[in-house]
Backbone bond lengths (Angstrom), bond angles and torsions (degrees), N, CA, C in turn:
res aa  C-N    CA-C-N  psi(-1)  N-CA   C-N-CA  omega(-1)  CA-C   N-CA-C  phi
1 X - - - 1.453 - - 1.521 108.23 -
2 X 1.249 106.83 121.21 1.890 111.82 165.96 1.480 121.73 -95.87
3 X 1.207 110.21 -166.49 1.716 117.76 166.89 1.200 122.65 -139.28
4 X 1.211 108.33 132.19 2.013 100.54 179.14 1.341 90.55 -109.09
5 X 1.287 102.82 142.45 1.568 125.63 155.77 1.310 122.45 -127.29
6 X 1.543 111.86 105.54 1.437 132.39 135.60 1.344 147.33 2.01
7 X 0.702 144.02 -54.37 2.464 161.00 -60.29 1.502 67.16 -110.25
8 X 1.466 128.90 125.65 1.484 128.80 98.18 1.797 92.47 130.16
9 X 1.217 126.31 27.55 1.436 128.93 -171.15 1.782 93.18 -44.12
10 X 0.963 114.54 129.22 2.003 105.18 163.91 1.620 107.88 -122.65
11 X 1.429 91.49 101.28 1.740 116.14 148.95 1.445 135.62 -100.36
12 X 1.174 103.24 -171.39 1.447 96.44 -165.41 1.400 110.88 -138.00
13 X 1.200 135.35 113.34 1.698 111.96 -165.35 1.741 100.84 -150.11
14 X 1.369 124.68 149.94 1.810 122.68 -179.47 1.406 98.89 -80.93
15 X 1.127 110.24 113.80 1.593 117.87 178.95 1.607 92.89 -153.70
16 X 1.305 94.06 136.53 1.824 111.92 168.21 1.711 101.39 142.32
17 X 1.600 81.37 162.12 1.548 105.28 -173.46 1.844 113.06 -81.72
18 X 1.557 101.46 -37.68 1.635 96.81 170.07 1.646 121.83 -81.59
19 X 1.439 126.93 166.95 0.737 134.49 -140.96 2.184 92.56 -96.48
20 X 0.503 119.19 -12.67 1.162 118.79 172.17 1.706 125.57 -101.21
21 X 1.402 105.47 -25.05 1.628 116.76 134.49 1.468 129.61 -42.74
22 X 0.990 116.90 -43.40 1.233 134.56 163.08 2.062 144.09 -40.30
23 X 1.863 71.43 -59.05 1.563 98.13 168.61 1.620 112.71 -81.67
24 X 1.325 117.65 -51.02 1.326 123.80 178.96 2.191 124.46 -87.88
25 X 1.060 102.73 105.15 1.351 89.11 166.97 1.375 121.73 -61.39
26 X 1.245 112.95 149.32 1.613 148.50 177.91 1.358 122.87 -88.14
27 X 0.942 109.03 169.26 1.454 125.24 162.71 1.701 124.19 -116.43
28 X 1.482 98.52 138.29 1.383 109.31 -165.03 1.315 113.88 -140.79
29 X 1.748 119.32 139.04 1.442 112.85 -178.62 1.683 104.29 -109.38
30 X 0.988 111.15 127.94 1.476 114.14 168.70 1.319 120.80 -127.84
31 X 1.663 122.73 139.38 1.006 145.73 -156.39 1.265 120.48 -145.10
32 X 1.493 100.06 119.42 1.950 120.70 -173.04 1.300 119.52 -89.06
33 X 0.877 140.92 147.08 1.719 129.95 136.04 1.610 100.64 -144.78
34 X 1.488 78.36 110.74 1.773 119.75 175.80 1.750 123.68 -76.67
35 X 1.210 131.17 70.38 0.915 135.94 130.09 1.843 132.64 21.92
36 X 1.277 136.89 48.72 1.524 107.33 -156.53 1.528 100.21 -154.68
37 X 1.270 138.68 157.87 1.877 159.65 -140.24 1.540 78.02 -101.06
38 X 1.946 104.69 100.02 1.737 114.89 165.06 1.641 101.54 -80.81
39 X 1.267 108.65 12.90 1.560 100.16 -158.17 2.078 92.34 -63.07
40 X 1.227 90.44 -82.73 1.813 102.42 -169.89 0.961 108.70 -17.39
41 X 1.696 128.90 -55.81 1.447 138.33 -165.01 1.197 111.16 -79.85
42 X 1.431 128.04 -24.26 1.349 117.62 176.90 1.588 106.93 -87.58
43 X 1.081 121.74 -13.90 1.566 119.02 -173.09 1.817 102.37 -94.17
44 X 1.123 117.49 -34.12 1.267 127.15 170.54 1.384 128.64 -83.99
45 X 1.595 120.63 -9.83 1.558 133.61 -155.44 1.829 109.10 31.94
46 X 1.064 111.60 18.41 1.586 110.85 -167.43 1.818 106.20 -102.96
47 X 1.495 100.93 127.40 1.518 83.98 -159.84 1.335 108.02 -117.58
48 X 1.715 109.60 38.37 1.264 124.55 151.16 1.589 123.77 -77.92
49 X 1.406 105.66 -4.78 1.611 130.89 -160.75 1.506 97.12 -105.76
50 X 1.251 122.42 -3.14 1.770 134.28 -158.63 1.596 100.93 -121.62
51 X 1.604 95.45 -161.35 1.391 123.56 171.36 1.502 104.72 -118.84
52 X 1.549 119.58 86.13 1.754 117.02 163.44 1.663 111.35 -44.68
53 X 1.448 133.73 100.80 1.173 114.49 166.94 1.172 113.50 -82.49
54 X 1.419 125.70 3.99 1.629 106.62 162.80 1.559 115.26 -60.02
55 X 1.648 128.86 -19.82 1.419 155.78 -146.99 1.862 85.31 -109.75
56 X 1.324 130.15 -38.62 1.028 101.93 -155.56 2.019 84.87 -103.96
57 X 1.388 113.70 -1.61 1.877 105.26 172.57 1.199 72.22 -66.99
58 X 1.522 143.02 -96.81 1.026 133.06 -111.72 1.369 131.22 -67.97
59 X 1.346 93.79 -11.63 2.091 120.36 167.10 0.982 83.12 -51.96
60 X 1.567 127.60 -80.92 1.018 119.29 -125.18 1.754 122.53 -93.85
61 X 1.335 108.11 -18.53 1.530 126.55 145.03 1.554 117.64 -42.07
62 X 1.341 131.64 -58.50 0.812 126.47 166.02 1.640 134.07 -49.21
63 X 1.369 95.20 -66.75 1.559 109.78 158.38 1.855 108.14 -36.60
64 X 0.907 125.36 -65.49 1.401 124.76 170.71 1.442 115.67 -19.14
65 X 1.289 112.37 -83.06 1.633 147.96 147.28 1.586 121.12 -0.71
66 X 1.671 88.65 -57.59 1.508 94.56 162.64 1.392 116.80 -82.88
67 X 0.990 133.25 -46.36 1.331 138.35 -153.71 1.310 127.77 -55.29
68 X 1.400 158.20 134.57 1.547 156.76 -154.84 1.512 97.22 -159.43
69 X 1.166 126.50 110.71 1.198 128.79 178.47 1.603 116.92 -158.75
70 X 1.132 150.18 170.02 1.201 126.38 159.66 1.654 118.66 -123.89
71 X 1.441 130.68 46.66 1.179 133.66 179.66 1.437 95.06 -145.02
72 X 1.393 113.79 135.94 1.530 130.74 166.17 1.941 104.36 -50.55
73 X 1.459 101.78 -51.20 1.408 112.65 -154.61 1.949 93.52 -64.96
74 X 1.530 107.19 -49.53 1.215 82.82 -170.79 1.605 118.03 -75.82
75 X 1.377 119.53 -0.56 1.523 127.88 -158.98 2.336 81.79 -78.61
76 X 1.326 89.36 -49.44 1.692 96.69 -177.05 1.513 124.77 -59.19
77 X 1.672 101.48 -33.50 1.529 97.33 173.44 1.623 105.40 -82.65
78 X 1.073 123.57 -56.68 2.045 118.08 -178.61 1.541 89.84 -36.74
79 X 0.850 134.73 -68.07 1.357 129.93 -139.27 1.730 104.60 -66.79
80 X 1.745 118.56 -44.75 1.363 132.70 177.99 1.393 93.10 -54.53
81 X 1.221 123.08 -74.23 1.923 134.64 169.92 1.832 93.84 -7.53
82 X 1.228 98.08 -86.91 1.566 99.32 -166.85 1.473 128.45 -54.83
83 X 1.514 110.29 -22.74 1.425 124.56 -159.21 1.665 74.23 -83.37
84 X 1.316 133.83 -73.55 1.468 124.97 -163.32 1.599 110.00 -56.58
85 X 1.257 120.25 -46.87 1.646 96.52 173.03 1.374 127.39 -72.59
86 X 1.671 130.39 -7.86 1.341 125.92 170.18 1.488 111.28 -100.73
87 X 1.253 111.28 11.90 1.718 103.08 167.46 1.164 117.90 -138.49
88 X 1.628 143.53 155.95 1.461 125.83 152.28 1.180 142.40 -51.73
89 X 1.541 121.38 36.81 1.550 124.09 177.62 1.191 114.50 -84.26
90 X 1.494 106.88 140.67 1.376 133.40 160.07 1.600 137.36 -51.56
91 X 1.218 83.64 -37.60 1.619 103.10 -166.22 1.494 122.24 -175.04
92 X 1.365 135.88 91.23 1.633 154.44 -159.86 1.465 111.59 -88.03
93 X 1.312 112.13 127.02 1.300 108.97 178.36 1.655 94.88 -135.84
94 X 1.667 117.58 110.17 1.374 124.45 -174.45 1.550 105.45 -121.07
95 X 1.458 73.68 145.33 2.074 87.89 -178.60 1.444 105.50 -130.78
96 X 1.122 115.11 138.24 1.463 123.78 175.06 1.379 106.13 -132.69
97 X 1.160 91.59 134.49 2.047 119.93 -175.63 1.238 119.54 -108.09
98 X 1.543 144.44 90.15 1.436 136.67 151.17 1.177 120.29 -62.60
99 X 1.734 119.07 92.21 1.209 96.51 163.69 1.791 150.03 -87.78
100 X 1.515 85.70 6.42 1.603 104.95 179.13 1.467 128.97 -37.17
101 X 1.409 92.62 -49.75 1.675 118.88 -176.16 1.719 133.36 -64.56
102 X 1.617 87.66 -35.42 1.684 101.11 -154.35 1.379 104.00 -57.52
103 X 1.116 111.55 -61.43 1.998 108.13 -165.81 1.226 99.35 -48.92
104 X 1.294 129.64 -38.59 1.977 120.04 -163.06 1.708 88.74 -86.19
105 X 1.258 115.28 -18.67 1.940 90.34 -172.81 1.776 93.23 -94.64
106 X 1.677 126.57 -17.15 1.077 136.31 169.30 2.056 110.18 101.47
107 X 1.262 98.07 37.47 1.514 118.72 -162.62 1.286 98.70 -107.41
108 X 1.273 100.69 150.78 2.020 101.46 165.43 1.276 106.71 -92.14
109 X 1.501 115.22 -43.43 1.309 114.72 -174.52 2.065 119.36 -134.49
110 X 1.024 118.78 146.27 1.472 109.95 -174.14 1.459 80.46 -127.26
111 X 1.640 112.92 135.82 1.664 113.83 -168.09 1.874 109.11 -149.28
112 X 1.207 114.35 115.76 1.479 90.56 -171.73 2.119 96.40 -111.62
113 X 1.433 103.15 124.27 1.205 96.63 168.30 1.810 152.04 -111.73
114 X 0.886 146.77 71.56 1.534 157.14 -176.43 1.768 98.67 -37.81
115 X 1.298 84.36 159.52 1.768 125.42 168.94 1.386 121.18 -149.61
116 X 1.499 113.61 131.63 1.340 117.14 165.37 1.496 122.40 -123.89
């Protein structure tokens, strides 16, 4: 068993509760650590036998892209949902970062986090 780590994916997706959240997409940091059997790929160097995370930015860019919702938590669970059925992971550990907010609510960080 290995680990992938993620730190700091930056997408962009309309998510929020006010009304001008809404209209305008944002910016968002999200962060993986992927869980998954290095065995195949390390015995093969072939990384069709793996987890491409260049394959899993682009999940999740997209997913971003599409997405319209107004809660961090649910923007974090769809996204965990999909990340485990389109890849071979074991075990997901996702973080999502708004940083839009913090200085006016007086925060360093606003962070919503999942496990699968």
């Amino acid at each position: 068993m290995g680990k992938i780590t993620l730190d700091g994916i930056e997408v962009v997706a309309k998510i929020g509760l006010l009304e001008e959240e809404q209209k305008a997409p944002q910016d968002l940091l999200v962060s993986l650590s992927l869980e998954c059997d290095f065995e195949p790929v390390s015995i093969s160097d072939d990384l069709s036998e793996g987890v491409d995370y260049r394959e899993v930015i682009g999940q999740v860019k997209t997913f971003a892209l599409e997405y319209e919702g107004k809660t961090l938590e649910r923007f974090a669970e769809q996204l965990a949902d999909q990340l485990m059925e389109g890849f071979s992971i074991q075990r997901l550990h996702l973080m999502v970062d708004k940083p839009r907010y913090t200085r006016r609510l007086g925060l360093r960080e606003i962070r919503v986090e999942v496990e699968r």
